[in-house]
FILUM-450585 format. One record per residue: residue number from 0; residue in one letter; z, x, y of N, C-alpha, C, O in turn. Coordinates in Angstrom, 3 decimals, padded with zeros to 6 digits. Each point is the difference from the previous one (the first is absolute). Example, Ala and Ser with C-alpha at 12.3 -4.5 7.8 and 13.67 -1.06 7.14 Angstrom:
# FILUM-450585
    n  res       n.w       n.u       n.v      ca.w      ca.u      ca.v       c.w       c.u       c.v       o.w       o.u       o.v
    0    a   007.800   013.190  -005.690   000.000  -000.890   001.190   000.000   000.900   001.200   000.665   001.036  -000.019
    1    s  -001.385  -001.386   001.069   000.060   000.820   001.190   000.730  -000.770   001.090   000.169   000.509   001.108
This chain:
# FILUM-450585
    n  res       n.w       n.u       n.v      ca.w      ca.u      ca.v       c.w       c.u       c.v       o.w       o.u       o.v
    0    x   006.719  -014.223  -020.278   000.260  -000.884   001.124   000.154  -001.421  -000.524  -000.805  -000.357  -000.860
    1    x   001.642  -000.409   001.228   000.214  -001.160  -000.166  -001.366  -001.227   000.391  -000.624  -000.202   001.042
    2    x   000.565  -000.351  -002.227  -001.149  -000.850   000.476  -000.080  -000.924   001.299  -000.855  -000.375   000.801
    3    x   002.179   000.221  -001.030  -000.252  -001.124   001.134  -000.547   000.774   001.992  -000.713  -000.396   000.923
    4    x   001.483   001.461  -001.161  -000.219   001.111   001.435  -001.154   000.398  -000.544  -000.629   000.462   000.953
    5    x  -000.157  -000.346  -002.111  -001.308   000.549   000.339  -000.765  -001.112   000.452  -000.935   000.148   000.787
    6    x   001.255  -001.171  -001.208  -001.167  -001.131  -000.057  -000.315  -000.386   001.925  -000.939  -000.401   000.687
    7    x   002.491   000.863  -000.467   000.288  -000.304   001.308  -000.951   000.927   001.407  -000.372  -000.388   001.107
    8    x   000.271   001.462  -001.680  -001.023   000.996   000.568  -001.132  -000.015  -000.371  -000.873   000.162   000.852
    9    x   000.541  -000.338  -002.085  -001.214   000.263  -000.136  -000.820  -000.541   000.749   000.280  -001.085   000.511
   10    x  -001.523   001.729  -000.258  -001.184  -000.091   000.982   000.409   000.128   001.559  -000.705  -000.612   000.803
   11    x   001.583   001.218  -000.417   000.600   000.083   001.147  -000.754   001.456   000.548  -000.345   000.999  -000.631
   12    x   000.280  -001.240   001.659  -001.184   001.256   001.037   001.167   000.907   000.515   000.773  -000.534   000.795
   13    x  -000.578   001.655  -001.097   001.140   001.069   000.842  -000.807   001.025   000.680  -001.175   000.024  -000.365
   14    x   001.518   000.827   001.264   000.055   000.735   000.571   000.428   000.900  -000.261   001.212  -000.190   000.103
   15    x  -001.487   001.750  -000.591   000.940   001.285   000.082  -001.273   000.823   001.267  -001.148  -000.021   000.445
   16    x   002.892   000.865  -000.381  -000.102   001.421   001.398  -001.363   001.111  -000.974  -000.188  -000.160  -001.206
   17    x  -000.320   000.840   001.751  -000.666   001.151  -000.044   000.763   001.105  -000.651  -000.578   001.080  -000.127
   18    x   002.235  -001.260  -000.453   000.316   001.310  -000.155  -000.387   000.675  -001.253  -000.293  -000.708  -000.963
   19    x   000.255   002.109   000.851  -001.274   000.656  -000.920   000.518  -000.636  -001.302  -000.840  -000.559  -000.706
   20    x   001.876   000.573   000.381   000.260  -001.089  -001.551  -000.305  -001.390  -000.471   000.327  -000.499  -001.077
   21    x  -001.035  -000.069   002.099  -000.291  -001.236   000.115  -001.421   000.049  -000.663  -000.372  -000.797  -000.861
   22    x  -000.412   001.878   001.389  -001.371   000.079   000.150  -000.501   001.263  -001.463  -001.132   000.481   000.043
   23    x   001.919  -000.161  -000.997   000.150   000.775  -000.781  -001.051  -001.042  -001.247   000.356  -001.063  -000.511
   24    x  -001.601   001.752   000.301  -000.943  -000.302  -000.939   000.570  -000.103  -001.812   000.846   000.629  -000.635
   25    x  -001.481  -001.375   000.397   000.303  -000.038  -001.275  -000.287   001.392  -000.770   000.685   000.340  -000.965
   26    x  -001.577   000.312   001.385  -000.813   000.879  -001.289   000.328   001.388   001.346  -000.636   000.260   001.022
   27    x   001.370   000.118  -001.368   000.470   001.661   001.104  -000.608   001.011  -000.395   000.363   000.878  -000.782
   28    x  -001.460  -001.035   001.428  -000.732   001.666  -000.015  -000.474   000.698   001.291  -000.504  -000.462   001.023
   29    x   000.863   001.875  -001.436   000.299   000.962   000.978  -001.764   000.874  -000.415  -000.122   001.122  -000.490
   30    x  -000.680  -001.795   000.768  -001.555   001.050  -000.050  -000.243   001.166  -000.139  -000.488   000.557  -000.983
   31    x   000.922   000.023   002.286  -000.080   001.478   000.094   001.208   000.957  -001.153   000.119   001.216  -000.153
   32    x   000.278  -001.830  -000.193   001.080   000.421  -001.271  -000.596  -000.270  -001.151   000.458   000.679  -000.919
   33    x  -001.269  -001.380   000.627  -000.370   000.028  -001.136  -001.056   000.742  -000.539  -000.723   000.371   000.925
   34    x   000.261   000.059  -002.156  -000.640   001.127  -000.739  -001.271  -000.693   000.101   000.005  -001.221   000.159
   35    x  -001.157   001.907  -000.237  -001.261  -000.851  -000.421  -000.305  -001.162  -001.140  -000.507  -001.115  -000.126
   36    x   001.188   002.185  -000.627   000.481  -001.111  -001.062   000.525  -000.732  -000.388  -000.348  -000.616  -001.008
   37    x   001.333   000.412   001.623   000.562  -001.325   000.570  -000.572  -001.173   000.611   000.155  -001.136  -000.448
   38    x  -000.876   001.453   001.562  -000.806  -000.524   000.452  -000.532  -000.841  -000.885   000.314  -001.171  -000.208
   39    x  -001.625   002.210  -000.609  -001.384  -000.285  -001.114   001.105  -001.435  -000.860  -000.416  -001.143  -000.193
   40    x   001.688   001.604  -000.147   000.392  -001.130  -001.032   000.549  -001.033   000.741   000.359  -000.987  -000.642
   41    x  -000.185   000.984   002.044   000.373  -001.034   000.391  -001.061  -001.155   000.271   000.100  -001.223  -000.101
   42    x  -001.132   002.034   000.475  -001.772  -000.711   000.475  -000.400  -000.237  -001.486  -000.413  -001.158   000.053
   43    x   000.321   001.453  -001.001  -000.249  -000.680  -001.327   001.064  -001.033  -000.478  -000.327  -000.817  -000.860
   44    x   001.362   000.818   001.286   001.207  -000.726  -000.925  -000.990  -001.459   000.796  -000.347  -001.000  -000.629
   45    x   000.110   001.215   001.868  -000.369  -001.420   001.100  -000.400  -001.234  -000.833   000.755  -000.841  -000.487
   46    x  -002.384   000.920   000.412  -000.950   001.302   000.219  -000.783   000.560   000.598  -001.179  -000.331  -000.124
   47    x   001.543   001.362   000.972  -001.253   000.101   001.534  -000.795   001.007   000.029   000.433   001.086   000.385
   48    x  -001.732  -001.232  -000.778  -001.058   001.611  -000.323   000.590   001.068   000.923   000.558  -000.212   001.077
   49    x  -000.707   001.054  -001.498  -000.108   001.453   000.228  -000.802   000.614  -000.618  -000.469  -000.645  -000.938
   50    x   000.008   001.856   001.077  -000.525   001.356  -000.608   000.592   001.060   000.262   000.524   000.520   000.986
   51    x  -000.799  -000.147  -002.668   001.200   001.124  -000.365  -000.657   001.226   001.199   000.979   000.658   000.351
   52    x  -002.293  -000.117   000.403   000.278   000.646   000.938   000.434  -000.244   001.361  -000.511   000.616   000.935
   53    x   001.328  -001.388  -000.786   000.940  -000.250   000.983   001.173   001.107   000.511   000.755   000.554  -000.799
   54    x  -000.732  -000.384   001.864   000.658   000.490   000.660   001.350  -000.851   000.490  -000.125  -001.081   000.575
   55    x   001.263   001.598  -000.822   001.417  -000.920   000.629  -000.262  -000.572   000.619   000.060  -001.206  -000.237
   56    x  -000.615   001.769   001.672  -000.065  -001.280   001.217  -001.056  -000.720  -000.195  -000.405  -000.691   000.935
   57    x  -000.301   000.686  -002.227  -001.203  -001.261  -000.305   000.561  -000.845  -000.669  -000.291  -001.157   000.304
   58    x   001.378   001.364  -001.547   000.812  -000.409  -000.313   001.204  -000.741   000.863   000.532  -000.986  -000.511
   59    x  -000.225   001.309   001.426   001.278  -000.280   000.617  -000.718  -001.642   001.031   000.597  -001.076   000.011
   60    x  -001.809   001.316   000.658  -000.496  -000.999   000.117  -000.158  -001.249  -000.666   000.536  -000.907   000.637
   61    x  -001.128   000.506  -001.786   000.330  -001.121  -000.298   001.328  -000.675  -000.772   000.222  -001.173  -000.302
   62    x   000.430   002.175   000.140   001.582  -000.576  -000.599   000.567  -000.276   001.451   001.001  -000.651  -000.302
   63    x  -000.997   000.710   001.390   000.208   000.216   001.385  -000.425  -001.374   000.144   000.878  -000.857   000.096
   64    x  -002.120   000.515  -000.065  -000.446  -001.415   000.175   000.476  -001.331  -000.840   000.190  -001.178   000.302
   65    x  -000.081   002.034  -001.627   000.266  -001.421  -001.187   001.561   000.050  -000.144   000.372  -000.722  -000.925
   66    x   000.826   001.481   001.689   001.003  -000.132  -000.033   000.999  -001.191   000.462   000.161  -000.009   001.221
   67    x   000.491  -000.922  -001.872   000.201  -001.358   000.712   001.645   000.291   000.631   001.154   000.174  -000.392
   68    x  -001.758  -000.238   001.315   001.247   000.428   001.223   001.003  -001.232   000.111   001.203   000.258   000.036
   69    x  -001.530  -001.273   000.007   000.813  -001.194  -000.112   001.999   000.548  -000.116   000.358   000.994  -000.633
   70    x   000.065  -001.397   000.963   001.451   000.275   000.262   000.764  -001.226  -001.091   000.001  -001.225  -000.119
   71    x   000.689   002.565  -000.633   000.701  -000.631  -001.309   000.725  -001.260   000.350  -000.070  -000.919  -000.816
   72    x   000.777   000.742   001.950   000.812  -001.095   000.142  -000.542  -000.742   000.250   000.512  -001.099  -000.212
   73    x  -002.433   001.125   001.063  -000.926  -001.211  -000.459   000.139  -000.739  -001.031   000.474  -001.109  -000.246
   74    x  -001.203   002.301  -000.558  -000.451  -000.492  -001.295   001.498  -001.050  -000.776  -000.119  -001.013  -000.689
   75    x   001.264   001.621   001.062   000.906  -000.551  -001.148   000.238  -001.478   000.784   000.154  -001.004  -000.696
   76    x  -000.137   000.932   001.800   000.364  -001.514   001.123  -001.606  -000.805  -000.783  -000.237  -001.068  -000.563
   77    x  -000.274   001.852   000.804  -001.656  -000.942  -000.183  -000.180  -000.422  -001.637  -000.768  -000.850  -000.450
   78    x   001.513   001.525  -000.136   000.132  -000.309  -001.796   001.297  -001.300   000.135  -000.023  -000.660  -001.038
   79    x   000.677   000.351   001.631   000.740  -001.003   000.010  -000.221  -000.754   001.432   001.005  -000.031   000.709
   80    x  -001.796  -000.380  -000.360  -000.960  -000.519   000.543   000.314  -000.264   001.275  -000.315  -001.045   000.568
   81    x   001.037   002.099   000.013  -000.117   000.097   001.413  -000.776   000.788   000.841  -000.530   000.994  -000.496
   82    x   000.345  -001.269   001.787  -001.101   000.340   000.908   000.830   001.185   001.239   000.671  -000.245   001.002
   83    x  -001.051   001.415  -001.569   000.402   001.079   001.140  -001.072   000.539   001.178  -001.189   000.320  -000.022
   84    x   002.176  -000.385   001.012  -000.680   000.935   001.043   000.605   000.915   000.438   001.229  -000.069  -000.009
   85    x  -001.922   001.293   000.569   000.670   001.024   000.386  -000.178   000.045   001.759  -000.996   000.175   000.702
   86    x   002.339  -000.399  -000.393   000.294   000.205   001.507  -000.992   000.872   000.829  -000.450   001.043  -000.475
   87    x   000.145  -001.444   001.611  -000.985   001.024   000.694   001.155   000.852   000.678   001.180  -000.173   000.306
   88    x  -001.989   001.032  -000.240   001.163   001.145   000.416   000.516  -000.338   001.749  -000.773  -000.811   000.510
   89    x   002.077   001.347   000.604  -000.334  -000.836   000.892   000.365  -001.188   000.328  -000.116  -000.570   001.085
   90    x   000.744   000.065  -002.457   000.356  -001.688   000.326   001.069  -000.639  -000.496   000.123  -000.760  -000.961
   91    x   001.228   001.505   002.379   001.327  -000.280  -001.206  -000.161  -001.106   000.056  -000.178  -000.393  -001.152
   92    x   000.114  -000.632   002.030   000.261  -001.594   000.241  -000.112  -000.331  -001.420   000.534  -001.037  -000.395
   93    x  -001.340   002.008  -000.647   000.184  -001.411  -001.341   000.456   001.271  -001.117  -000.692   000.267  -000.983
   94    x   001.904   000.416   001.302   000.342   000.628  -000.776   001.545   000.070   000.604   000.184   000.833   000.887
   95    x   000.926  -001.641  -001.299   001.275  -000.402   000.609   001.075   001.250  -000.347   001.106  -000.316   000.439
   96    x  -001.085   001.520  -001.033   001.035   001.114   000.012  -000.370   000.369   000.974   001.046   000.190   000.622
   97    x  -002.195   000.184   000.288  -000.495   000.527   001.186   000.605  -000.582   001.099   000.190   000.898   000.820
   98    x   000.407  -002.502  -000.186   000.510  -000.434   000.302   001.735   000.628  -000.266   000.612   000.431   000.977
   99    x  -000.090  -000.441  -002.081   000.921  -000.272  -000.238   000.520   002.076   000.450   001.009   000.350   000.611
  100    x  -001.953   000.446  -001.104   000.618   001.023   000.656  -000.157   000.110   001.637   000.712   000.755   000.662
  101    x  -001.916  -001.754   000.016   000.563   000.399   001.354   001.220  -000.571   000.570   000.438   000.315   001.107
  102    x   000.077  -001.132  -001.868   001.569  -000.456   000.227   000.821   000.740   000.025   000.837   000.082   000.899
  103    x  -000.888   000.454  -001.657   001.044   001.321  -000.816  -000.361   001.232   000.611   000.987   000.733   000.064
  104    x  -002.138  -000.154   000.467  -000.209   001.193   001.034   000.487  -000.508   001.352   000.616   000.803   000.701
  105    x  -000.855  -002.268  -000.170   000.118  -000.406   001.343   002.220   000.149  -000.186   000.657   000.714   000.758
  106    x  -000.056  -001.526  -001.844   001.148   000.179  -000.088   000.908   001.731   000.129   001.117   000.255   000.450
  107    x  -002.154   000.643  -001.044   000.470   001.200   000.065  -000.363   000.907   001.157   000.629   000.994   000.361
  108    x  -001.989  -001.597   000.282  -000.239   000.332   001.236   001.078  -000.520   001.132  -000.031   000.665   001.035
  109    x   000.688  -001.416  -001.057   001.326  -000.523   000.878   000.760   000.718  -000.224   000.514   000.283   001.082
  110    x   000.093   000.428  -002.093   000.971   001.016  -000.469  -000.375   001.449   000.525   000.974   000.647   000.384
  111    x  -001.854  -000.197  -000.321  -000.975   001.324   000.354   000.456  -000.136   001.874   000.841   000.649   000.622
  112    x  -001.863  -001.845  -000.090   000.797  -000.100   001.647   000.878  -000.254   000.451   000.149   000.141   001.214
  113    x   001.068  -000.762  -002.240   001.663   000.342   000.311   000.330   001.187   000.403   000.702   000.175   000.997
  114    x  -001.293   001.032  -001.918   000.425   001.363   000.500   000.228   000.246  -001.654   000.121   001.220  -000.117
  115    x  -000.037  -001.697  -000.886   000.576   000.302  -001.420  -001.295   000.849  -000.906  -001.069  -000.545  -000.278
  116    x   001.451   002.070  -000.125  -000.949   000.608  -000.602  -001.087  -000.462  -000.822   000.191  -001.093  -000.532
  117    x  -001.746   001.906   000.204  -000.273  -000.764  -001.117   000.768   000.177  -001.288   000.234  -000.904  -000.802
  118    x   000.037   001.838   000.719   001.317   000.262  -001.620   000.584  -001.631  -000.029  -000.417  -000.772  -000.863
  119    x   001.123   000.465   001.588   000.685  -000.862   000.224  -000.402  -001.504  -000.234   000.622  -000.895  -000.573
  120    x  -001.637   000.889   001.082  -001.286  -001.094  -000.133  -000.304  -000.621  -001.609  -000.122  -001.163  -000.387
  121    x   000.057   002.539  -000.388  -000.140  -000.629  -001.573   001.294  -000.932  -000.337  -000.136  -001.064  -000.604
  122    x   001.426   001.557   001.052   000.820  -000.465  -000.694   000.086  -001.444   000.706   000.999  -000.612  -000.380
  123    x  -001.575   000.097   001.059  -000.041  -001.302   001.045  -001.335  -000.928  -000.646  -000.391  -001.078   000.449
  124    x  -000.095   001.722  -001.462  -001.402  -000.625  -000.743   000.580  -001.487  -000.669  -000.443  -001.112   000.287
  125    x   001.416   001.372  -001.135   000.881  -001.165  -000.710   000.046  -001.145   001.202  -000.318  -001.180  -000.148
  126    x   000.658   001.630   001.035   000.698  -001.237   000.922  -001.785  -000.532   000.780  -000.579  -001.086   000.010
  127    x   000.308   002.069   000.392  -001.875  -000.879   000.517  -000.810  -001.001  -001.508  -000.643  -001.049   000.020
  128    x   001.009   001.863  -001.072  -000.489  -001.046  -001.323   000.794  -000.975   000.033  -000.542  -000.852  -000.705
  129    x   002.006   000.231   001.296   000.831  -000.988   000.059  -000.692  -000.926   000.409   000.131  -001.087  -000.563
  130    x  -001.240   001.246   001.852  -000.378  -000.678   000.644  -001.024  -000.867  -000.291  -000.328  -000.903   000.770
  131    x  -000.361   001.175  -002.148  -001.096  -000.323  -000.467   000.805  -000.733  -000.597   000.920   000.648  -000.500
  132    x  -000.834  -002.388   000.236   000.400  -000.654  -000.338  -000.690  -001.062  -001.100  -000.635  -000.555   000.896
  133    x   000.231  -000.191  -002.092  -000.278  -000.845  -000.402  -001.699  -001.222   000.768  -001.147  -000.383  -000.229
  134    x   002.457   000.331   001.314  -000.733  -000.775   001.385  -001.158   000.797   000.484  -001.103  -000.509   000.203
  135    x   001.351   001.678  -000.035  -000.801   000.918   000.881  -001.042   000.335  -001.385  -001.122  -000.461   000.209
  136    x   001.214   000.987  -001.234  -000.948   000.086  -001.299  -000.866  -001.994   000.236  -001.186  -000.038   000.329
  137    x   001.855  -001.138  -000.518  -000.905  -001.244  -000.461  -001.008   000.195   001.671  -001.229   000.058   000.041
  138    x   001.741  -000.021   000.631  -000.435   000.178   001.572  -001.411   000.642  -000.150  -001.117  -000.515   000.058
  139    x   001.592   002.055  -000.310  -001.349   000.605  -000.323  -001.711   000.085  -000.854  -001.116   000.442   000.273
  140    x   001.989  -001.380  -001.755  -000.434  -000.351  -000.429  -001.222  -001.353   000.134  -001.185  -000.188  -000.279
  141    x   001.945  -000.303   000.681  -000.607  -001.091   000.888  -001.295  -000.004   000.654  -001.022  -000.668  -000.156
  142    x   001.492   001.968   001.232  -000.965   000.018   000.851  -001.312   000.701  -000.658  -001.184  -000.294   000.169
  143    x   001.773   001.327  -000.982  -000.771   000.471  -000.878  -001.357  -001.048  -000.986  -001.207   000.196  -000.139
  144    x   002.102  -001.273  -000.368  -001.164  -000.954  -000.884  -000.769  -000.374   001.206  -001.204  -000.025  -000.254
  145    x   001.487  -000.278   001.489  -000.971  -000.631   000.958  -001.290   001.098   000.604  -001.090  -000.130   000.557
  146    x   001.741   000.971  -000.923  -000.973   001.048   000.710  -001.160   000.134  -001.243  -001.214   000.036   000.200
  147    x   001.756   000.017  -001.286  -000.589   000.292  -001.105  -001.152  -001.209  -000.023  -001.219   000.144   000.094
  148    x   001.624  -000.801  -000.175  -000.662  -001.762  -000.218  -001.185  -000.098   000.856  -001.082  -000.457  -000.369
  149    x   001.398   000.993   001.739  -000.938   000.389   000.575  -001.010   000.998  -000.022  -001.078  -000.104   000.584
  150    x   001.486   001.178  -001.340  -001.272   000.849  -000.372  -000.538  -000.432  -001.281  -001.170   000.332  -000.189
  151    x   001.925  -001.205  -001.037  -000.707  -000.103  -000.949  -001.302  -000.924   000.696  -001.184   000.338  -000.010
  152    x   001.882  -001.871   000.742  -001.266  -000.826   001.311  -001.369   000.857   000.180  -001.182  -000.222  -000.263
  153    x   001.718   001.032   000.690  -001.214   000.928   001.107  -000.946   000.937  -000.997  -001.119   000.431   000.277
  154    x   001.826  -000.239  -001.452  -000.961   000.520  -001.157  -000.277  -000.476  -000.917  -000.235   000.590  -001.054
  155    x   000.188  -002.100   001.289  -000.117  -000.476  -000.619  -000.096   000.072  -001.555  -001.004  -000.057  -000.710
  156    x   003.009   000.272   000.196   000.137   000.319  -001.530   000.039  -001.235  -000.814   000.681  -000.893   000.506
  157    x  -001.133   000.668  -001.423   000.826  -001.337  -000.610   001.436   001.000  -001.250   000.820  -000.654  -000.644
């Protein structure tokens, strides 16, 4: 990245959606898939006691607890020193494609009560995305930083 656009962001507070790739852990483990022994070397690599008469699900417990769930695209925003939050679920007002497809369903919903099939409807998608304009993206945006500004206020983030 160009210094000057990083310098320009950096420490800047964003917002991402809930979707499951967003929220994808650094360290991917699937528990119940793994061998006991797997386990035993994962709880030693730590290092988090165990005893070797452990049972899986005695095992599966504290790798369960000491697993850092944190969401990779945290960690990598927060290593270049920006401040993420993750959208509450529930709340397009500060998530602007949510906006921008009810434009584009409300545009194709006009096409649907003309009388024109849904088949028909996809090929009319191009012309409802026409409508989303530059203007209509800074617009949203807009309203978007104000809304935002206001919840960082109220939770008080620095």
């Amino acid at each position: 990245m160009d210094e000057s656009i990083h310098a320009q962001f950096t420490g800047e507070k964003r917002s991402i959606d809930r979707a499951t790739f967003h929220l994808i852990p650094e360290e991917q483990i699937i528990l119940v898939a793994m061998k006991k022994t797997e386990l035993q070397a994962w709880l030693s690599q730590k290092p988090i006691p165990w005893q070797e008469h452990w049972l899986k699900p005695q095992l599966i417990e504290p790798v369960e607890v000491s697993i850092d769930k944190t969401p990779l695209v945290q960690k990598i925003a927060e290593q270049q020193g920006h401040k993420v939050l993750l959208l509450p679920v529930h709340h397009p007002e500060l998530n602007p494609i949510e906006t921008i497809w009810a434009i584009v369903k409300n545009e194709c919903g006009k096409l649907l009560r003309q009388g024109i099939q849904f088949k028909e409807v996809c090929k009319h998608l191009e012309i409802a995305f026409s409508h989303i304009t530059s203007e209509t993206c800074q617009g949203l945006y807009d309203k978007l930083q104000i809304k935002e500004d206001e919840y960082w206020l109220t939770d008080d983030v620095e």
